[in-house]
C-alpha positions in Angstrom: -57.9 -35.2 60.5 -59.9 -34.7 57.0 -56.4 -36.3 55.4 -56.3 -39.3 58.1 -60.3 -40.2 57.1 -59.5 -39.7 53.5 -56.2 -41.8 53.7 -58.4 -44.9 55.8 -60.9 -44.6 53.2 -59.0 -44.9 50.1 -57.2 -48.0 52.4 -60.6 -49.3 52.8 -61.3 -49.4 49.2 -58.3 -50.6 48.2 -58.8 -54.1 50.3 -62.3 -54.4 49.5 -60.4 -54.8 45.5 -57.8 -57.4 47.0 -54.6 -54.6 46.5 -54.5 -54.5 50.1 -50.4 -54.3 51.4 -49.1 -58.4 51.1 -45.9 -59.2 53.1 -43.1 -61.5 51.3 -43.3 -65.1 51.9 -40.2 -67.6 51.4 -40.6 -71.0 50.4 -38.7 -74.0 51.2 -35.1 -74.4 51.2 -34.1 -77.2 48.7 -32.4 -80.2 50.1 -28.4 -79.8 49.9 -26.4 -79.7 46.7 -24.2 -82.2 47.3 -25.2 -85.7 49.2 -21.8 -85.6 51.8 -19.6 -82.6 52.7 -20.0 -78.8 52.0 -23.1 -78.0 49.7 -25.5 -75.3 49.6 -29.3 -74.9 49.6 -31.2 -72.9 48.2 -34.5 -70.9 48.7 -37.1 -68.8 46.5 -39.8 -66.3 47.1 -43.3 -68.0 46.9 -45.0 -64.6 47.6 -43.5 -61.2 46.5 -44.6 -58.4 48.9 -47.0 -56.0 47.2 -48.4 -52.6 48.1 -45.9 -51.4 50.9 -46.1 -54.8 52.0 -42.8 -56.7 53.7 -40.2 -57.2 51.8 -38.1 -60.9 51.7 -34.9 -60.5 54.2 -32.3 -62.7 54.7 -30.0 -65.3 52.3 -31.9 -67.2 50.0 -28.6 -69.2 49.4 -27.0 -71.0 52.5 -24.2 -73.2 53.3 -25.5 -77.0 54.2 -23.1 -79.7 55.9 -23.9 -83.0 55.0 -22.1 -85.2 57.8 -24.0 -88.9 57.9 -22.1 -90.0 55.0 -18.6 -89.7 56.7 -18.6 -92.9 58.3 -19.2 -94.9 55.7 -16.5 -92.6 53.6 -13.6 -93.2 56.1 -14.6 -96.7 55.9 -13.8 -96.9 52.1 -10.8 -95.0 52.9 -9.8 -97.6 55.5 -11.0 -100.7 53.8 -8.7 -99.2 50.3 -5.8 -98.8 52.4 -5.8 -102.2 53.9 -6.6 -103.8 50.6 -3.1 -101.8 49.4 -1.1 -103.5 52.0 -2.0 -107.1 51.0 -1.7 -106.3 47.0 
């Protein structure tokens, strides 16, 4: 019990100095690598975790799909290839 008072005490004092236990904190993921198709994204830590705090889990790369440009590829793609047949 002595230990547990003396542990929430020393805890106490701690925060009242600001080094109180901070979890990790990601920030944004960037916008895609690449502007159509396969890309990746990426993300950094805005807040490291201090004092026993929470560490950052998880990826900070991921894969990103970018699909609203396919359209207007396969339309280049189409318009080239009938362009080829009248040359």
């Amino acid at each position: 019990m002595k230990e547990d008072l003396l542990s929430a005490t020393c805890l106490l004092l701690l925060c009242l100095h600001n080094v109180c236990a901070v979890d990790c904190i990601w920030g944004s993921w960037s916008s895609c690598s690449v502007e159509c198709g396969n890309g990746t994204r990426t993300r950094k830590i805005s807040q490291a975790a201090t004092m026993s705090g929470q560490m950052c889990t998880g990826p900070s790369t991921e894969i990103c799909i970018v699909t609203s440009c396919m359209i207007t590829v396969m339309v280049e793609v189409t318009l080239v290839a009938l362009c080829a047949m009248f040359m």
